[in-house]
gemmi code that builds the backbone of each chain (N, CA, C; Angstrom):
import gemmi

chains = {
    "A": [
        ("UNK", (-124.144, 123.547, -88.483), (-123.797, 122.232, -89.025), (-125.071, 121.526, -89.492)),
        ("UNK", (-124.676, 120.152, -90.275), (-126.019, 119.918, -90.923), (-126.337, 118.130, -89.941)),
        ("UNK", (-127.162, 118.464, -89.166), (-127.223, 116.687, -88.768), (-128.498, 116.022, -89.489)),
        ("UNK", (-128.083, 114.957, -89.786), (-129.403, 113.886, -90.480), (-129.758, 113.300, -89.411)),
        ("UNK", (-131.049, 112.729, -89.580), (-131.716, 111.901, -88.586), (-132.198, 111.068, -88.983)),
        ("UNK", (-132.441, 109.961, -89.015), (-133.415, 108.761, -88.986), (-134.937, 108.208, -88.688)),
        ("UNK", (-135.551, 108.205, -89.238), (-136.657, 108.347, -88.878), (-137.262, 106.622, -89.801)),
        ("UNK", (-138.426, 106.333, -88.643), (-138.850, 104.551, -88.724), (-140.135, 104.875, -88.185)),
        ("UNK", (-140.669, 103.680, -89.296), (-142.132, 103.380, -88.473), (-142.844, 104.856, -88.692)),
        ("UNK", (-144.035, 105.095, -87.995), (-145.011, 106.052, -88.387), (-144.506, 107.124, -88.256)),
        ("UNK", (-142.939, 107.849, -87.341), (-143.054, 108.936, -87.552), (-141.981, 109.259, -89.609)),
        ("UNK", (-141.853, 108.135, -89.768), (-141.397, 108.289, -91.548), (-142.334, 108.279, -92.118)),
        ("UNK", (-142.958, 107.561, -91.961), (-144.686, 107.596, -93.037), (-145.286, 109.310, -92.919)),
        ("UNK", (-145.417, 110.046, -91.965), (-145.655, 111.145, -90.888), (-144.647, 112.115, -91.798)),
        ("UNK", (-143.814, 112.160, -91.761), (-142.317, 112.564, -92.416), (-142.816, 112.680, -93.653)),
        ("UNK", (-143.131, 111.690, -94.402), (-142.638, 111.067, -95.975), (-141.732, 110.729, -96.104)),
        ("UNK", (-140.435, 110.445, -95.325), (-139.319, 110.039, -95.864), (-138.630, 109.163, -94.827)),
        ("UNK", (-137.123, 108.985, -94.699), (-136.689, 108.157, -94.027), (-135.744, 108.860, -93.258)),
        ("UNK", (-135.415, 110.133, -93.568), (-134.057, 110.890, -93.148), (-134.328, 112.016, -93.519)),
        ("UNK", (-134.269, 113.138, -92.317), (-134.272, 114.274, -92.620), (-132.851, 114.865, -91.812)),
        ("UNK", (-133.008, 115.807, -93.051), (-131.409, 116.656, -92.870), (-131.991, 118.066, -91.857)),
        ("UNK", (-131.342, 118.423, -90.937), (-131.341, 119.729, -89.756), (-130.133, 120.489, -90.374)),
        ("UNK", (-130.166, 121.741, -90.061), (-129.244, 122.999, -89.964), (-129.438, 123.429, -88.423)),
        ("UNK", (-128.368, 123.368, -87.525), (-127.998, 123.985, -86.407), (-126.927, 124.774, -86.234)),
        ("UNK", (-126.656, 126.121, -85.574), (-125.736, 126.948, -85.555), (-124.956, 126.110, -84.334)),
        ("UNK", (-123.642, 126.482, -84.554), (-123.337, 126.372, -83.069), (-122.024, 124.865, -83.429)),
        ("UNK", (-121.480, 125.322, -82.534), (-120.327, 123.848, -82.639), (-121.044, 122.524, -82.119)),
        ("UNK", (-121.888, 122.443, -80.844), (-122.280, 121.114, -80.604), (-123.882, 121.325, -79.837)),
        ("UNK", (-124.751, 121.538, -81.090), (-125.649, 121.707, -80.611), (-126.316, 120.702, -79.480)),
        ("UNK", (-127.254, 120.692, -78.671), (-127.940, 119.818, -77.951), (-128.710, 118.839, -78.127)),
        ("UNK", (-129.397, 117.548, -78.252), (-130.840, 117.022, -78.697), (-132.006, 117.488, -78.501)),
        ("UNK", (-132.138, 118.486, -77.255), (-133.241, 119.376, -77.058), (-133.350, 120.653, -78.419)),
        ("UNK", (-132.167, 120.882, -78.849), (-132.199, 121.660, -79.811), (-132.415, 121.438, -81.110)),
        ("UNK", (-132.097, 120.179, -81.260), (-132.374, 119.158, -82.587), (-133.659, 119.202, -82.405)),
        ("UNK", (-134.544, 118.722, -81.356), (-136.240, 118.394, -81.151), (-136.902, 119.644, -81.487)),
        ("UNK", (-136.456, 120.657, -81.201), (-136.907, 122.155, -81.848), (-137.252, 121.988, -83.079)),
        ("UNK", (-135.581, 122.223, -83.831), (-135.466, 122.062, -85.189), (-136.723, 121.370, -85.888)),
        ("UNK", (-136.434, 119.740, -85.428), (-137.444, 118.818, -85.970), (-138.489, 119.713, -86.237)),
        ("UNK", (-138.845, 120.206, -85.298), (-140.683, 120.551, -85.552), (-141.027, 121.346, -86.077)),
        ("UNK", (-140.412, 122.190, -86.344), (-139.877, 123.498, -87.543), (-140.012, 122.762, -89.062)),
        ("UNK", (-139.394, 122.263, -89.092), (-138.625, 121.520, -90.250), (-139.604, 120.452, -90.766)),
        ("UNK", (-140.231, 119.551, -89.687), (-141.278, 118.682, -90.278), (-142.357, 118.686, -89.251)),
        ("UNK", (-143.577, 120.006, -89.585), (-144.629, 119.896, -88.954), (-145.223, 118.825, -88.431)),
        ("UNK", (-145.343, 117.873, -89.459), (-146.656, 116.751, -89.020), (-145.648, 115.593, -87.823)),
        ("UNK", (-143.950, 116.333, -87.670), (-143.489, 115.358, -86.572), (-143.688, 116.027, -85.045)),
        ("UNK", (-144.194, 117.251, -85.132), (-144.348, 118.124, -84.064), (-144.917, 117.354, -83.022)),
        ("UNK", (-146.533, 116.691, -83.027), (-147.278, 116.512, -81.841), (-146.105, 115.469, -81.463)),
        ("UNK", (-145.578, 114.574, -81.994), (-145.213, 113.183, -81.334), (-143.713, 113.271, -80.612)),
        ("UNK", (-143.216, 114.475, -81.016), (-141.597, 114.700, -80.303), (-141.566, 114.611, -79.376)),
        ("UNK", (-142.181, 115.190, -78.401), (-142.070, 115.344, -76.983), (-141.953, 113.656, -76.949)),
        ("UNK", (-142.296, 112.876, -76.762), (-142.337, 111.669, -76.395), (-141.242, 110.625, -76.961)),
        ("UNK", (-140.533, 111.177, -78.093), (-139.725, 110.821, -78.408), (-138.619, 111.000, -78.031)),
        ("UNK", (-137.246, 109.648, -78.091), (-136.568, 110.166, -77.592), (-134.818, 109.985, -78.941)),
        ("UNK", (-133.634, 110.161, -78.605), (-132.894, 110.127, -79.477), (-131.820, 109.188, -79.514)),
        ("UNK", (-131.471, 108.524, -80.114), (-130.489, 108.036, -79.988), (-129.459, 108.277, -80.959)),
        ("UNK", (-128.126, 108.183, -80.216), (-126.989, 109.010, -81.410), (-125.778, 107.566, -81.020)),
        ("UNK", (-125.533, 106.953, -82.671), (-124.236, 105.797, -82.055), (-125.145, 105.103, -81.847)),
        ("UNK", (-126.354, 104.837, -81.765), (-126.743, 103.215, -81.892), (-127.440, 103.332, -80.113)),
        ("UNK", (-127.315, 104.764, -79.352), (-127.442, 104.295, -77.750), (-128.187, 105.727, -77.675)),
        ("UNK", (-129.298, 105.154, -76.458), (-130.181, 106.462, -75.798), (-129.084, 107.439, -75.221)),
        ("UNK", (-129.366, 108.539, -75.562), (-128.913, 109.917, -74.712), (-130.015, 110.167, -74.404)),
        ("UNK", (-129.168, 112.089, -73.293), (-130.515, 112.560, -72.823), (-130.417, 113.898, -73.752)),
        ("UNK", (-131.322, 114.588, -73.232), (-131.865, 115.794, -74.001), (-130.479, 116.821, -74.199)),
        ("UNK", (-129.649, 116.565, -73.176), (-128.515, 117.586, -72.990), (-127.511, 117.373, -73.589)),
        ("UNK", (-127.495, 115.751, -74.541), (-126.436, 115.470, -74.982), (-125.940, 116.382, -76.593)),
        ("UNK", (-124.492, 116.692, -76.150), (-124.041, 117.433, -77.436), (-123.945, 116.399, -78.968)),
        ("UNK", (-124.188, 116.825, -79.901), (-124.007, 116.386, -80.926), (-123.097, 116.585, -81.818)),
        ("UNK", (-122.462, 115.913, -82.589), (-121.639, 116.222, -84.136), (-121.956, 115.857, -85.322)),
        ("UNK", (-121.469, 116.863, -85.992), (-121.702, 116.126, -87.649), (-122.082, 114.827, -87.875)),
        ("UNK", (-120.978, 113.943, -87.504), (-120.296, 112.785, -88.079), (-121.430, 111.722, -87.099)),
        ("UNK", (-122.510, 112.608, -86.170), (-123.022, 111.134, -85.289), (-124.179, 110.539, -86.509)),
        ("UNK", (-124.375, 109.050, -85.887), (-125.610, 108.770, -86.203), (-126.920, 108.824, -85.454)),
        ("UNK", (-127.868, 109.820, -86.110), (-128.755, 110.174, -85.102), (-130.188, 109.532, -85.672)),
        ("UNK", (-130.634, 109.112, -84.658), (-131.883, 108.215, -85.169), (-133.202, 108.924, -83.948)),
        ("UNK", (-134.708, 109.286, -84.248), (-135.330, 109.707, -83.605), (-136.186, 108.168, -83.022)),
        ("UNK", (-136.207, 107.681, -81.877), (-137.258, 106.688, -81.722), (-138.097, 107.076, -81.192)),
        ("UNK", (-139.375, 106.890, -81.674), (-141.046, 107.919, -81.287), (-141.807, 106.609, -81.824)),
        ("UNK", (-142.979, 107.241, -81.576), (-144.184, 106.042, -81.531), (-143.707, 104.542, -81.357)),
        ("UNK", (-143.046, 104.402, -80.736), (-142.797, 102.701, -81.060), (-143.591, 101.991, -80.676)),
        ("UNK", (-143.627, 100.728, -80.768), (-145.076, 99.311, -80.661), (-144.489, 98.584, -81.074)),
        ("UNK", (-143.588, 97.939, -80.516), (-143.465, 96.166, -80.388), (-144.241, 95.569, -79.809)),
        ("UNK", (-144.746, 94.265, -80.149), (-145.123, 93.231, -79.643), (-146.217, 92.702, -80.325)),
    ],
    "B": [
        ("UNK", (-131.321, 80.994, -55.246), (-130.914, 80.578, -56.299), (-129.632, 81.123, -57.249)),
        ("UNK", (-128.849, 80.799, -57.407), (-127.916, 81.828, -58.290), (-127.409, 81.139, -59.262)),
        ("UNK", (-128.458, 80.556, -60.042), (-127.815, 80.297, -61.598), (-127.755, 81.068, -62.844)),
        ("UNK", (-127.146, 80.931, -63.272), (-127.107, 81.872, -64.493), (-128.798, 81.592, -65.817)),
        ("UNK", (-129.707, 82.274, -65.633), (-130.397, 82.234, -66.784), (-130.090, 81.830, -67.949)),
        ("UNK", (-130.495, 80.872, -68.503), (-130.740, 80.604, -70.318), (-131.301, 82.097, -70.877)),
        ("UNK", (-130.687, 82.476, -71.500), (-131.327, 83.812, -72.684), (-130.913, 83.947, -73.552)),
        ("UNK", (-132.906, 83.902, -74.500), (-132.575, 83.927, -76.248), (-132.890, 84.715, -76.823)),
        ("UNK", (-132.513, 85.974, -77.447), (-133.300, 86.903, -78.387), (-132.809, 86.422, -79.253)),
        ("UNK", (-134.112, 86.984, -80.281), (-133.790, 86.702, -81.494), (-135.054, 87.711, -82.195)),
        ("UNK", (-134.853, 88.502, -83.547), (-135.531, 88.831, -83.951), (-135.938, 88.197, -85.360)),
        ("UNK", (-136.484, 87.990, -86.317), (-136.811, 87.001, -87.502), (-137.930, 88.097, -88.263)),
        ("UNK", (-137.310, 87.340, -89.873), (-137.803, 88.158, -90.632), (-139.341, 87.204, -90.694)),
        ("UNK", (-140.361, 88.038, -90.736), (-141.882, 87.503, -91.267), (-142.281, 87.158, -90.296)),
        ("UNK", (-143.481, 85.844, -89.717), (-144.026, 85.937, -88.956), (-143.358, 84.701, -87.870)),
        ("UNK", (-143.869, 84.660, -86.300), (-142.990, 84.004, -85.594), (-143.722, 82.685, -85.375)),
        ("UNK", (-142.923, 81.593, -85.931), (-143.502, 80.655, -86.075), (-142.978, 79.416, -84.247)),
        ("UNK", (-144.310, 78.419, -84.141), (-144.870, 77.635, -83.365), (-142.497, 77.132, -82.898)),
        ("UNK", (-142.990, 77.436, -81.636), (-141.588, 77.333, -81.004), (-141.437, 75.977, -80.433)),
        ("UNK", (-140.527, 75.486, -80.132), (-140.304, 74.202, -78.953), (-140.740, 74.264, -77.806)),
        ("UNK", (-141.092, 73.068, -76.710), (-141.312, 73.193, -75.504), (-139.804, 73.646, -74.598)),
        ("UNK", (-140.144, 74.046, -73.767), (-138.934, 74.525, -72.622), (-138.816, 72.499, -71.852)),
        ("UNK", (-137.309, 72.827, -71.470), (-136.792, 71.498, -71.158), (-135.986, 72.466, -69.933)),
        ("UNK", (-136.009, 73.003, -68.787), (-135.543, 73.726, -68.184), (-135.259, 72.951, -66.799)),
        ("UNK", (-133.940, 72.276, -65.996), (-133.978, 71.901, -64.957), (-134.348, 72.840, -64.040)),
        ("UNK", (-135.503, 72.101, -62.845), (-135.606, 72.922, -61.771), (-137.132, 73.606, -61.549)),
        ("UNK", (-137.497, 73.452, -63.124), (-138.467, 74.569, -63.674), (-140.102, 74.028, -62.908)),
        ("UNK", (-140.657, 75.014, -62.645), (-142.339, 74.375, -61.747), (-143.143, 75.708, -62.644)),
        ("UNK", (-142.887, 76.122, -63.400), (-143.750, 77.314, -64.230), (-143.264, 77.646, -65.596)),
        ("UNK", (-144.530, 77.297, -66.458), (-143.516, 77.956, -67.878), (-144.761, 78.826, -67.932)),
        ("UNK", (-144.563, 80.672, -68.667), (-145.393, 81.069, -69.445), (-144.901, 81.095, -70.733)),
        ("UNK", (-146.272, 81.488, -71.567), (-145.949, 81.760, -72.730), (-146.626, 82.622, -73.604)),
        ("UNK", (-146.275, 83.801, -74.002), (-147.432, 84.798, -74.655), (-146.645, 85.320, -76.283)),
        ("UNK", (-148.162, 84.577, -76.749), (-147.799, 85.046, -78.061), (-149.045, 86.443, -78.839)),
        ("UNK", (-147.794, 87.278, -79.042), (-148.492, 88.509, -79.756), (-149.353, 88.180, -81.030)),
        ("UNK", (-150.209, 88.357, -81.331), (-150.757, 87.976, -83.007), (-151.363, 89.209, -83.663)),
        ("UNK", (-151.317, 89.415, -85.126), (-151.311, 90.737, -85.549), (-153.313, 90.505, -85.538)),
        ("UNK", (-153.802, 91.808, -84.872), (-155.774, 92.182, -84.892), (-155.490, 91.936, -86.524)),
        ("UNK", (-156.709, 91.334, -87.202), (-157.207, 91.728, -88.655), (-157.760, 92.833, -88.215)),
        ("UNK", (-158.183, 94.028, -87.208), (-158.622, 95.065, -87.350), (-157.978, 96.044, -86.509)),
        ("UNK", (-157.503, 97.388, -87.437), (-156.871, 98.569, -86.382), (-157.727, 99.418, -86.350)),
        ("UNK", (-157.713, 100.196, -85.337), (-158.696, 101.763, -85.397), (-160.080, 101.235, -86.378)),
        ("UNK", (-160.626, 100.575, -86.041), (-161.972, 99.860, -86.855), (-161.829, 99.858, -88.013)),
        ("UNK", (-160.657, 99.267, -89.093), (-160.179, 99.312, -90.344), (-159.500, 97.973, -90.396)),
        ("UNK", (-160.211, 97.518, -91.721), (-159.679, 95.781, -90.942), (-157.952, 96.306, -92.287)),
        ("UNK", (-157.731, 95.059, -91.447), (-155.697, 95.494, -92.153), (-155.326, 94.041, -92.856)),
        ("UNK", (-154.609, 94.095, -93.571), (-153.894, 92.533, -94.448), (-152.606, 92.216, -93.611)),
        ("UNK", (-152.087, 93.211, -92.995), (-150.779, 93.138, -92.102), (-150.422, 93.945, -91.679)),
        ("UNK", (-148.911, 93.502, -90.618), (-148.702, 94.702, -90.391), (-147.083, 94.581, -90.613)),
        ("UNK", (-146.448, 95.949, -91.022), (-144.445, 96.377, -91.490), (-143.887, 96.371, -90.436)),
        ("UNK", (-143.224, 95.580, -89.636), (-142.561, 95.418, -88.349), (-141.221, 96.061, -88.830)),
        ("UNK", (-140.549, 97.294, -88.200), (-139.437, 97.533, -88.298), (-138.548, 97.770, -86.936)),
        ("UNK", (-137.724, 97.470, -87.286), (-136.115, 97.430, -86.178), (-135.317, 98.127, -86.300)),
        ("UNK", (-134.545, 98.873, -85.358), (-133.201, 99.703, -86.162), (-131.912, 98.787, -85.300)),
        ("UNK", (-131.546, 98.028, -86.362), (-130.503, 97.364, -85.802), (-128.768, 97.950, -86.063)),
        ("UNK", (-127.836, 97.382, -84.977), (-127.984, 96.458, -83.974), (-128.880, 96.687, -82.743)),
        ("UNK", (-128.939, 98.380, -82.716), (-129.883, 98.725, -81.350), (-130.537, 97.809, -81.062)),
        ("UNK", (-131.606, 97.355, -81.303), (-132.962, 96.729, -81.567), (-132.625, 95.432, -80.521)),
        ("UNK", (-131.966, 94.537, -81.372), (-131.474, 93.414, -80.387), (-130.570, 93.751, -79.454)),
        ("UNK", (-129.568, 94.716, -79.509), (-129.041, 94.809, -77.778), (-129.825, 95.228, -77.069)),
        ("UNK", (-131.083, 96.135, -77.257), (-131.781, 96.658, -76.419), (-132.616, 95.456, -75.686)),
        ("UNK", (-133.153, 94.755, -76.231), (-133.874, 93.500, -76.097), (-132.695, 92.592, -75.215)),
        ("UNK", (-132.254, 91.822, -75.414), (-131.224, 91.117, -75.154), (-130.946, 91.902, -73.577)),
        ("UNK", (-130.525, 92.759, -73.262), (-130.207, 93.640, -72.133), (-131.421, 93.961, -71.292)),
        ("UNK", (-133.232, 94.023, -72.110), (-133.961, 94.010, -71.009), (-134.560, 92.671, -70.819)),
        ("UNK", (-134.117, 91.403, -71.554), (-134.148, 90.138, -71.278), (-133.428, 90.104, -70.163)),
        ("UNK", (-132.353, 90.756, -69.798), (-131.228, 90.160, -68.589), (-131.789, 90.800, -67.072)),
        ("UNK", (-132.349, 92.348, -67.792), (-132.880, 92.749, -66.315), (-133.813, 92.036, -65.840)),
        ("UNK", (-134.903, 91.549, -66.503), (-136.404, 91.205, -66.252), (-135.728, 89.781, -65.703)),
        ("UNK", (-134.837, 88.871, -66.462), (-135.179, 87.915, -65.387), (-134.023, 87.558, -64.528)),
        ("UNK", (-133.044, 88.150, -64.160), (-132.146, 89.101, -63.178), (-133.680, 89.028, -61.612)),
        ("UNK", (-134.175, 89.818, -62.297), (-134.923, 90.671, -61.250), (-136.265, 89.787, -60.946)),
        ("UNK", (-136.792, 88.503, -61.695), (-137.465, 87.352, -61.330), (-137.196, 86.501, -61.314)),
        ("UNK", (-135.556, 86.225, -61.198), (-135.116, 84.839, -60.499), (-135.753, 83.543, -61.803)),
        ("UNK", (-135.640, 84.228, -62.875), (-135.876, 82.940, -63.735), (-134.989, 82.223, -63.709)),
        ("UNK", (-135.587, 80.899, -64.580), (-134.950, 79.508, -65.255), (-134.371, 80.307, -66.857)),
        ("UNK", (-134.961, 81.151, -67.091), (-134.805, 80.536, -68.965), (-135.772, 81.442, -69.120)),
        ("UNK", (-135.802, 82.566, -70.167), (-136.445, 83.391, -71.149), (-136.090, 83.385, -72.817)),
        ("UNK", (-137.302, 83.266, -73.307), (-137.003, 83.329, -74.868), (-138.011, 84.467, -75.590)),
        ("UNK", (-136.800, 85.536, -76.547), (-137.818, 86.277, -76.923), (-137.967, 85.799, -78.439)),
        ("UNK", (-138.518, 86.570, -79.121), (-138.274, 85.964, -80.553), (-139.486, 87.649, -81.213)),
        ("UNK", (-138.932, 88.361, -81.936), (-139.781, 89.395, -82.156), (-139.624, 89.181, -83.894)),
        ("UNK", (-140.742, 89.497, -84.308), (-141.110, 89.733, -86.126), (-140.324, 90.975, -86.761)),
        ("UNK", (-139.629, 90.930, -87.442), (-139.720, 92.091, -88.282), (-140.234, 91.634, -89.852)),
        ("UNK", (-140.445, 92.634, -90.828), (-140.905, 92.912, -91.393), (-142.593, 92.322, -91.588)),
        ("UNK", (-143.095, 92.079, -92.993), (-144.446, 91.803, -93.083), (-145.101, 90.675, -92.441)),
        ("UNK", (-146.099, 91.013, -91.155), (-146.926, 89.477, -90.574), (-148.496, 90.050, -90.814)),
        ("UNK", (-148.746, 88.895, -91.660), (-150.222, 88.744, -91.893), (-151.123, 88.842, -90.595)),
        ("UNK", (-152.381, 89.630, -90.810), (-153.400, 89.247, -89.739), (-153.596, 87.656, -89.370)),
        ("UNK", (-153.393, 87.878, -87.962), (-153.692, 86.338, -87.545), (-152.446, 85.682, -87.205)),
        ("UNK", (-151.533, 86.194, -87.687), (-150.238, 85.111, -87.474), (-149.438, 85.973, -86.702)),
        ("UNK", (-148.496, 85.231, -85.575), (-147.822, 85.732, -84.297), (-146.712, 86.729, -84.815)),
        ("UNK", (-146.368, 87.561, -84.001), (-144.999, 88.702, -84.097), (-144.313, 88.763, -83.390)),
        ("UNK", (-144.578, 88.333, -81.971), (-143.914, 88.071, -80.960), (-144.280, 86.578, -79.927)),
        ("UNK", (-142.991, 86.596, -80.015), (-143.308, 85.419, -78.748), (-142.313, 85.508, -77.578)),
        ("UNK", (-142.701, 85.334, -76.357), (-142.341, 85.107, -75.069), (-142.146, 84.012, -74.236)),
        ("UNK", (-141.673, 83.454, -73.787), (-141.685, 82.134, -73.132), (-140.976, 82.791, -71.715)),
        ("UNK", (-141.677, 82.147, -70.782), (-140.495, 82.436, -69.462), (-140.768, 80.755, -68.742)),
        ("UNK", (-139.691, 80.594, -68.211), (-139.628, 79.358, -67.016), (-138.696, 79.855, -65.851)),
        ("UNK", (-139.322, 79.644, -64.797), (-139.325, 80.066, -63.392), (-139.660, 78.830, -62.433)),
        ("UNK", (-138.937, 78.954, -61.094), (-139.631, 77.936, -60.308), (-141.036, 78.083, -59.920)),
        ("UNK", (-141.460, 78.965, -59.646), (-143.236, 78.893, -59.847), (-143.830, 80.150, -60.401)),
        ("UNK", (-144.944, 79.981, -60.304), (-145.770, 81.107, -61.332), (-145.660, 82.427, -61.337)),
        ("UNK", (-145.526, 82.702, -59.600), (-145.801, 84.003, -59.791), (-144.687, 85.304, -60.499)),
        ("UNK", (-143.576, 84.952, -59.972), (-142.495, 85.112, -61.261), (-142.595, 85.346, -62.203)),
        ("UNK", (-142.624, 83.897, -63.132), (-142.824, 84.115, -64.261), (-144.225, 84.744, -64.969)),
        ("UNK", (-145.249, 85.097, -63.809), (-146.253, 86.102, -64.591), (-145.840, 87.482, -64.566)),
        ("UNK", (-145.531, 87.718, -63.583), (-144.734, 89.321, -63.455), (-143.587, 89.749, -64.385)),
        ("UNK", (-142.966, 88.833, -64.875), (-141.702, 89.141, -65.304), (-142.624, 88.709, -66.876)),
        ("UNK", (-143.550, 88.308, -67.354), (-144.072, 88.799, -68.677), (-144.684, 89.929, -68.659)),
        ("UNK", (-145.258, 90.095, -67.901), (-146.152, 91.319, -68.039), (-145.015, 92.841, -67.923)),
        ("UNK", (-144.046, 92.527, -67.072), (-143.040, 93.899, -67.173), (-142.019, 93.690, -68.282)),
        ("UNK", (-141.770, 92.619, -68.888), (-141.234, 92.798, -70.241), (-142.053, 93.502, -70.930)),
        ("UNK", (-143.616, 93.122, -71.212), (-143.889, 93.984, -72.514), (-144.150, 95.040, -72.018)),
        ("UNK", (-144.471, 95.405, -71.133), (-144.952, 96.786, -70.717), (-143.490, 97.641, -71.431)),
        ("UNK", (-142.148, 97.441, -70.555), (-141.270, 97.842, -71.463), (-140.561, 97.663, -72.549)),
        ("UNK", (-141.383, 96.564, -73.408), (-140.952, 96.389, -74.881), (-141.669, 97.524, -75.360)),
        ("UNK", (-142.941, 98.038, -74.863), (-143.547, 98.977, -75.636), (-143.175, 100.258, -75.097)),
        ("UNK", (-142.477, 100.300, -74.343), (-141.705, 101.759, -74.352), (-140.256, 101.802, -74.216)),
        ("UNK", (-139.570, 101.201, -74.413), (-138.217, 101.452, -74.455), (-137.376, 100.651, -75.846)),
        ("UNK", (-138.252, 99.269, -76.636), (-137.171, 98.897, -77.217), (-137.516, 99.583, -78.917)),
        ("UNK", (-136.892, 99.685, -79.471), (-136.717, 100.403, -80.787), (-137.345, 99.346, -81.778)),
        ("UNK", (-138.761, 99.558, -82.347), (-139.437, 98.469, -82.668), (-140.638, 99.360, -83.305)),
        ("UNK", (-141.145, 99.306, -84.532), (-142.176, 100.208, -85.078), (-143.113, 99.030, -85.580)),
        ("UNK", (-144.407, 99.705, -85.706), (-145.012, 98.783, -86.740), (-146.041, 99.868, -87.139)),
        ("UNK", (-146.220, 99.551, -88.713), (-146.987, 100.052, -89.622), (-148.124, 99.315, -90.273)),
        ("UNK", (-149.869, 99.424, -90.092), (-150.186, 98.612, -90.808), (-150.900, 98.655, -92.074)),
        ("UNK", (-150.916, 97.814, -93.104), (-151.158, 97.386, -94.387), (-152.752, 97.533, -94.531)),
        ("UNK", (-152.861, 98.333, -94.739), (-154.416, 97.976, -94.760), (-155.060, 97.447, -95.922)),
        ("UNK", (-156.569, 96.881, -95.726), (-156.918, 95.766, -96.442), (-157.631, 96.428, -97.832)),
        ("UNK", (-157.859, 97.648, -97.676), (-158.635, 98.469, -98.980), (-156.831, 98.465, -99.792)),
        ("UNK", (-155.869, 97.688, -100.020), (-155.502, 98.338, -100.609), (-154.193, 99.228, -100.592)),
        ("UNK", (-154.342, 100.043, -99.641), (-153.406, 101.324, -99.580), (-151.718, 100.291, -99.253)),
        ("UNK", (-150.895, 101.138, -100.159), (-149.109, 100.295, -99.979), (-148.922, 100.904, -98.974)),
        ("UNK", (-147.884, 100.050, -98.218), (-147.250, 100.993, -97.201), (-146.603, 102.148, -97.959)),
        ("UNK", (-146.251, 102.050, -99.449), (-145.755, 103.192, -100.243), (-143.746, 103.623, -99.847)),
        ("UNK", (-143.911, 105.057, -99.560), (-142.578, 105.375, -99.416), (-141.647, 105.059, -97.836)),
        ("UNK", (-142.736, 104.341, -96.864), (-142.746, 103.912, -96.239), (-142.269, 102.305, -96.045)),
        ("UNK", (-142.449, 101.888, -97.271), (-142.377, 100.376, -97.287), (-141.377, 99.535, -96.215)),
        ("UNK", (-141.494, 99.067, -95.753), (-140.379, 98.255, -94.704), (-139.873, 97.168, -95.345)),
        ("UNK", (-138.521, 97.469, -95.833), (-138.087, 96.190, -95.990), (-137.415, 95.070, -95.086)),
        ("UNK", (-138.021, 94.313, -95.568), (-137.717, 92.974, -94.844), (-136.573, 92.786, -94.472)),
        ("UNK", (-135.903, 91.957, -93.628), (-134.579, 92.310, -92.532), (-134.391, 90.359, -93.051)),
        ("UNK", (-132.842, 90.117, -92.603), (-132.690, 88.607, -92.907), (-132.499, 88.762, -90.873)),
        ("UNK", (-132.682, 87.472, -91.194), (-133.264, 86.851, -89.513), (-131.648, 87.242, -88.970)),
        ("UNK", (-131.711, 87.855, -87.665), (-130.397, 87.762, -87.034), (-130.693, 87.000, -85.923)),
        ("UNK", (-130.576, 85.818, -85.733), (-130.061, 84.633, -85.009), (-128.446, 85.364, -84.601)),
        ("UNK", (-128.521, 84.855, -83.134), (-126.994, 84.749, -82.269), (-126.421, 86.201, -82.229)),
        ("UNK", (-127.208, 87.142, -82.029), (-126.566, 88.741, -81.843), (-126.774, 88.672, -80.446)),
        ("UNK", (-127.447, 87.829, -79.644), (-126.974, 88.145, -77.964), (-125.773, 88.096, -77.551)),
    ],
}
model = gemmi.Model(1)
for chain_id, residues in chains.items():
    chain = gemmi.Chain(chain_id)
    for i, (resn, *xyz) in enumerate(residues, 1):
        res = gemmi.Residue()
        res.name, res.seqid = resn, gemmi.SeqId(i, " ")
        for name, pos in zip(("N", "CA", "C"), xyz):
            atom = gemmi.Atom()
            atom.name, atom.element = name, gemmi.Element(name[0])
            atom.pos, atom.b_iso = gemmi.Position(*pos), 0.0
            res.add_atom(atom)
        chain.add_residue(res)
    model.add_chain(chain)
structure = gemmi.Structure()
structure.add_model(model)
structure.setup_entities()
């Protein structure tokens, strides 16, 4: 399946873009498996994944959470408020 | 004590401008910490910096660790107020206010807000630097102020 992600702040600048599209086999892949992907897919997001985490629907999951097509998946990494 | 806390998030587009005094019954402590953007990052002086949010996350996340933090210090009254998009060097991005019956409270309960504003709430910033360089394909656009999403 194909999930998009969201990407803000330095890891899009990092990216070049705002949204990157994944290819995962599998009916409901994992977010640990998405974080793979990522780093495959966009080298220069590699060092900062680990620390990042995902949110799908607007809300933190954990690494184990299954995914679908249809979620909205957003990566939040480097953040700095304040 | 078991009153219900005053709590205000709010996030605003541009920079966070000079707030009201707290009028809080009860109150024997106000803090108040305001963030202001360095004119210099990584020894590179900057013109600003692209505050971005992914909303609604952004403010429920905020709003919800407004309730723990002063839940858990027995405040009067917390106000957040965070920047998004472009704030010039020099001018505030965040502001904090807490009122508590005395200090020590309300110093603890600023200092563990930002500690976890900077790791848990969904909040980027990018900065502008002064040679010049656009934020480019990156650009952050500016957000209209969401007032009253608590």
């Amino acid at each position: 399946m194909t999930l998009r992600v969201k990407l803000f702040g330095p890891q899009a600048r990092l990216a070049g873009r705002r949204e990157i599209a994944v290819e995962l086999p599998g009916p409901a892949p994992t977010c640990a498996e998405l974080r793979d992907a990522l780093a495959r897919a966009a080298e220069r997001l590699a060092p900062s994944l680990a620390a990042s985490r995902f949110a799908v629907n607007q809300h933190y999951v954990r690494d184990d959470h299954p995914l679908r097509e249809q979620d909205e998946i957003a990566l939040i990494g480097m953040i700095s408020g304040g | 004590m078991d009153k219900t806390p005053s709590i205000e998030v709010r996030l605003v587009s541009g920079p966070v401008r000079a707030a009201r005094g707290e009028d809080v019954p009860g109150v024997g402590a106000v803090v108040r910490f305001e963030g202001v953007v360095r004119p210099v990052e990584d020894g590179r002086p900057i013109e600003a910096l692209e505050y971005e949010a992914y909303e609604p996350m952004t403010g429920r996340e905020l709003t919800a660790l407004a309730h723990r933090i002063a839940d858990r210090h027995r405040l009067l009254a917390m106000r957040v107020v965070h920047s998004t998009g472009r704030v010039p060097a020099g001018a505030a991005s965040f502001l904090l206010v807490v009122a508590a019956e005395h200090r020590g409270p309300a110093i603890r309960a600023i200092e563990e807000f930002i500690d976890r504003l900077k790791r848990d709430i969904p909040l980027w910033k990018v900065p502008v630097w002064a040679e010049g360089e656009s934020p480019g394909a990156d650009h952050v656009a500016h957000q209209p102020d969401h007032a009253g999403f608590a």
